[in-house]
C-alpha positions, 0 to 999 in steps of 0.5 A: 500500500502507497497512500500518495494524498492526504484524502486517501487515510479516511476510507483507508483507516475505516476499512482498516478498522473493519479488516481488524475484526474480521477474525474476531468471534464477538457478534458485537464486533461484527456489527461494529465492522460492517457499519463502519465498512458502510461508513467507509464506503460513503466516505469514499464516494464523498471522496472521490465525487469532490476531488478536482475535475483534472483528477477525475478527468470529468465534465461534471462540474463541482457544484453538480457533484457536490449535490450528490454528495449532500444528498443520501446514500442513494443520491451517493450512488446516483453521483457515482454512476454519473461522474464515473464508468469504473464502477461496474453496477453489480458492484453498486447494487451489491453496495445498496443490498449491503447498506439495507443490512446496515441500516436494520443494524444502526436503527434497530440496534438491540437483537440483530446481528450480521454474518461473518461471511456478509461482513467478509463480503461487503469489506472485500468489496469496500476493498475493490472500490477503494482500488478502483475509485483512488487506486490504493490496494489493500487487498495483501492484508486480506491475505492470510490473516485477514486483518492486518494485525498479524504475528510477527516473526523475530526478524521483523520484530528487530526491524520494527524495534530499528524503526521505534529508535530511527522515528525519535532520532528522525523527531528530535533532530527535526526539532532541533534543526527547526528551532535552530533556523528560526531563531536564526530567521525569526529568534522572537519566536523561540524565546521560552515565554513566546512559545508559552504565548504560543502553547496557551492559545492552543488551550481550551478554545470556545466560541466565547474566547475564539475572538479574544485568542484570535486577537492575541495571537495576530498582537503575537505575530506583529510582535515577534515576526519581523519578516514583513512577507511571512508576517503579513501573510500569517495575519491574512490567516488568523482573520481578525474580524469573526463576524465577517469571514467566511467559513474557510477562513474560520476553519484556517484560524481554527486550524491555526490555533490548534497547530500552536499546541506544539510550536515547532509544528508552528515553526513548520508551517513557516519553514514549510511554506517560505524555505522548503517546499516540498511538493508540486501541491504547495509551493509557496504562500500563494498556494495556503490562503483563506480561499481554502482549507490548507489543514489537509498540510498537516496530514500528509507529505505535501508539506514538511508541517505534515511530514514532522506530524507524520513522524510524529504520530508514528512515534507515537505508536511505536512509544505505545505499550505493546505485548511483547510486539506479539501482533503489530500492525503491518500497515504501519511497518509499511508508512514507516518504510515509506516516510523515513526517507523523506524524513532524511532527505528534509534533516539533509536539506535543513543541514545545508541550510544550516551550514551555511547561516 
């Protein structure tokens, strides 16, 4: 498995969850599973029906298909069938007889049970779908052991032992090195009480003190940034009227507030966006505006904010308590396979930088 964008880890992460309880015996599991497999693949379709029109190779404008996205899950299948041929309809009819079983489960609830067979079937299915509509495979962890939480041998466990070890190196040397360039470029802002200013912001953020922190924090940007081009296109984010911006940019500022909860993610949004751009996606500033949601930076490699989150909530797994690595979670050993290379080529880029201060 190769996830390429940020709007793949949804359906991907829900039909993961489901596989997980393919082999369980647990009545209550396989309910869990086959509505969370019905959640995965109306999740899908939503999607895939709004990804931009040179993806799809559609003359189907957005507005038409976002439509068919607010609709039901009928009106989902509908936008489907429209939008594209790939989905043969025996699949999509087989989809609308397992989302009637989903529907007596969700809404009757108490006494109605799912077979294992039908869940192993509609999780294949969600399967195939995914592979057709966003051309990411799972079906190696439907191989074997169906879930892809399976034992390991002691030649694995070492590697993923190896991995722990490189995931907190690759994290504390991206730390350092971010905290090194901004202080070199905007020392303001690793100073231990601004980056206190920073943490607080992040705290406990409700309608009735959105505004106030808004404010705070665009009083903390004039402050601390002396880079006029980084300062002025940070404040065009944090909007400074609540009442008057749109819901993007309600969103961005959100977004924003939350990021500062770790200021070297902060610090990434900075270097990310104005000294290494890391994609075709994001290139410069003119890319991350109040036009759009730019959090999907965070959660993916289009971006290095993403890239040092990525490496993050990776640690963090490997940090988590474990049985003796007896079960671990393939997928995972995967993207860590995946994203360490890209975490090298960064720390060597920001090294240069460094060098040459």
């Amino acid at each position: 498995m190769n996830i390429k964008h940020p709007w793949e880890n949804g359906p991907i992460d829900l039909i993961e969850f489901a596989m997980s309880k393919l082999d369980t015996e647990d009545e209550f599991s396989h309910r869990l599973a086959f509505i969370v497999t019905d959640i995965a693949v109306e999740t899908l379709f939503k999607t895939y029906l709004l990804l931009p029109e040179d993806i799809l190779k559609t003359n189907i404008g957005f507005s038409a298909r976002k439509k068919f996205v607010k609709g039901n899950f009928h009106d989902l299948l509908q936008g489907i069938k429209v939008v594209t041929s790939k989905v043969n309809r025996e699949d999509l009819y087989d989809i609308q007889f397992y989302h009637g079983i989903r529907n007596h489960l969700y809404h009757q609830g108490n006494g109605i049970t799912v077979s294992k067979e039908k869940l192993e079937g509609y999780v294949k299915l969600s399967v195939k779908i995914l592979n057709t509509l966003l051309g990411v495979d799972l079906t190696s962890l439907l191989e074997g052991d169906s879930s892809p939480h399976k034992r390991i041998d002691s030649t694995l466990e070492k590697h993923i032992k190896e991995l722990s070890k490189e995931f907190d190196a690759a994290v504390r040397e991206l730390q350092y090195l971010a905290k090194l360039i901004i202080e070199n470029i905007e020392p303001k802002l690793v100073l231990p009480s601004t980056m206190s200013k920073l943490q607080s912001l992040s705290k406990e953020i409700e309608i009735s003190n959105f505004h106030e922190k808004l404010l705070s924090f665009r009083e903390l940007i004039n402050g601390s940034i002396q880079n006029p081009e980084i300062r002025e296109w940070l404040l065009g984010l944090v909007v400074e009227r609540v009442d008057w911006a749109s819901s993007e940019a309600i969103s961005n500022a959100t977004f924003l507030l939350e990021l500062l909860d770790d200021p070297v993610k902060f610090y990434f949004l900075i270097l990310g966006t104005f000294y290494f751009p890391i994609s075709d996606i994001v290139k410069a500033k003119e890319d991350l505006t109040n036009y759009d949601d730019i959090s999907f930076i965070d959660s993916d490699e289009y971006h290095v904010l993403g890239l040092y989150s990525t490496a993050k909530l990776l640690l963090e797994h490997y940090t988590q308590p474990t049985s003796s690595y007896a079960y671990y979670d393939l997928g995972v050993v995967k993207r860590s396979d995946e994203v360490l290379p890209k975490l090298a080529d960064l720390k060597n880029k920001m090294k240069d930088w460094v060098s040459q201060m």
